[in-house]
C-alpha positions, 0 to 999 in steps of 0.5 A, spaced: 628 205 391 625 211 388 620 207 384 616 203 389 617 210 393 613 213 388 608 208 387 607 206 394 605 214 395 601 215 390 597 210 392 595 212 399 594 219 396 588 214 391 592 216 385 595 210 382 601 211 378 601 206 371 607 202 369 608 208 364 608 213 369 613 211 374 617 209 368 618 217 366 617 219 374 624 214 375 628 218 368 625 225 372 628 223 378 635 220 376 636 226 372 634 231 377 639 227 382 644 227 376 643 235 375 643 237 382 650 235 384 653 239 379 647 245 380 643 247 386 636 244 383 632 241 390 635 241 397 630 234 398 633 228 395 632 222 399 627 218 394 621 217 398 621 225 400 622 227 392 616 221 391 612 226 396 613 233 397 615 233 389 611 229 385 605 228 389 605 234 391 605 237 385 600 233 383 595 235 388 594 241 382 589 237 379 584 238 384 584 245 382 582 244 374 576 243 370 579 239 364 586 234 364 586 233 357 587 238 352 588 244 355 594 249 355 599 251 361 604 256 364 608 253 369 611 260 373 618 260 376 618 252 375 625 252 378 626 243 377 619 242 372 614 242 379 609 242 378 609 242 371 612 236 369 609 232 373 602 234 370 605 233 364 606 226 364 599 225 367 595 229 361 600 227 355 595 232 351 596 239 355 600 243 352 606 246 356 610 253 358 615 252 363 617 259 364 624 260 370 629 267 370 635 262 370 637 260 364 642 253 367 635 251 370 632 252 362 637 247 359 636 242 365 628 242 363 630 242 356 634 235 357 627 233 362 624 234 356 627 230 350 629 224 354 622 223 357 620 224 349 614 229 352 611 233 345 608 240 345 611 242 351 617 250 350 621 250 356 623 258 356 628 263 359 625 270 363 621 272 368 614 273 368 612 280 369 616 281 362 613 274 359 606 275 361 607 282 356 609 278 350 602 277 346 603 271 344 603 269 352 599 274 354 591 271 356 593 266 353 592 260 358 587 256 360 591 254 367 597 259 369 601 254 376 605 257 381 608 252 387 614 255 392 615 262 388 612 268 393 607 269 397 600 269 394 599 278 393 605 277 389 604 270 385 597 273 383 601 279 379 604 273 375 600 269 375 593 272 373 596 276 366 597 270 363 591 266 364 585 267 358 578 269 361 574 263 363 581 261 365 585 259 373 591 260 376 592 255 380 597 256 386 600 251 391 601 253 398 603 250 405 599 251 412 600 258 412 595 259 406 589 261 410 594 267 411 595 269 404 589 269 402 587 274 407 592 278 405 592 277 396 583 278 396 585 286 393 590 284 388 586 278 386 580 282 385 585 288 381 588 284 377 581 280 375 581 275 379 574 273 382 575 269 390 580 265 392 577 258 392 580 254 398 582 246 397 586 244 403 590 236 401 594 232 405 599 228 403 601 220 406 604 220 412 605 228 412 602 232 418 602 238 416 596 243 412 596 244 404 593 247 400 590 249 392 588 256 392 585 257 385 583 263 382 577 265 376 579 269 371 573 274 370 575 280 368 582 283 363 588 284 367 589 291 368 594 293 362 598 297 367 599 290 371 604 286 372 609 292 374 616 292 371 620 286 374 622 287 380 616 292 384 610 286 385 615 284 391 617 291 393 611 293 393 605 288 393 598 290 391 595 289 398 590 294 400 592 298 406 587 301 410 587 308 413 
């Protein structure tokens, strides 16, 4: 069911899937389903939403690269692997970081990983805003995603720190983007951001608005960001007028 799902999705969204692909997508599925009755993984489970609000959805990052072939990206606050493995397992020859705060959602990554034999990929414990202050981490990315994590404003804070100059964070959100946007342009542009580029998707058979918020590396980061863990959601980096 949830092969001709995924295969079927993916063609009415004009990005074929091979046999190879579904083959890896179908094990990705089956362990996801195993692991969320023992853990709580994904609230979505019924193949044909799994096929599009995870996979599809997760693929739709691809409209915000350059390259899709030998590149390096951090996927932070990856939860269940979206959207890093999915991407993953389009562009065999990126190098990957999944990155998530919750060591039991690590050791399921690290399971993904082994049994879809995916190589060059590091499944690590920790929260961004003291990962991202790791020199082996730190601008060191040509892409850094994010997709359901925080708001925009708050996501910029994780995501920016890690990504080399000439490099794109890339952020997956819903309709209410437009919003986020707005409000993320004064952190963005702090912690060296240039504008926010808008691409708005649509996925087979869903109404509703997404989009992929790219966002340009220009400048460094700002040493003194991101903030100790915890304070970029108390106090987001928005601009306050007096």
């Amino acid at each position: 069911m949830f092969r001709e799902e995924l295969e079927k999705a993916a063609l009415l969204y004009g990005m074929p899937l091979d046999a190879h692909q579904i083959d890896k997508f179908s094990i990705y599925y089956d362990l996801l389903m195993e692991w969320n009755r023992k853990m709580n993984l994904t609230a979505i489970t019924e193949p044909k939403e799994v096929a599009l609000k995870h996979i599809i959805d997760s693929l739709t990052a691809l409209r915000g690269m350059e390259q899709v072939d030998s590149f390096s990206l951090i996927d932070v606050g990856t939860g269940a692997g979206f959207p890093g493995i999915p991407l993953k397992i389009l562009c065999p020859g990126m190098r990957l970081l999944l990155l998530d705060s919750l060591k039991k959602r690590v050791h399921f990554l690290e399971t993904v990983v082994k049994a879809l034999d995916l190589k060059y990929v590091e499944c690590l414990h920790g929260r961004a805003e003291e990962a991202s202050r790791d020199k082996k981490l730190r601008e060191c990315f040509d892409v850094a995603v994010s997709r359901a994590v925080a708001r925009l404003s708050v996501l910029s804070e994780y995501l920016l720190p890690f990504v080399r100059i000439g490099g794109r964070a890339i952020a997956l959100k819903g309709m209410r983007y437009a919003e986020e946007v707005q409000e993320a342009k004064y952190a963005v542009r702090i912690l060296g951001g240039a504008k926010i580029e808008e691409i708005p998707v649509t996925l087979p058979s869903l109404s509703d608005k997404r989009a992929v918020l790219v966002m340009k590396k220009v400048r460094e980061t700002p040493r003194t960001y991101p903030r100790k863990a915890g304070m970029p959601t108390k106090f987001p980096l928005v601009q306050v007028d007096y």
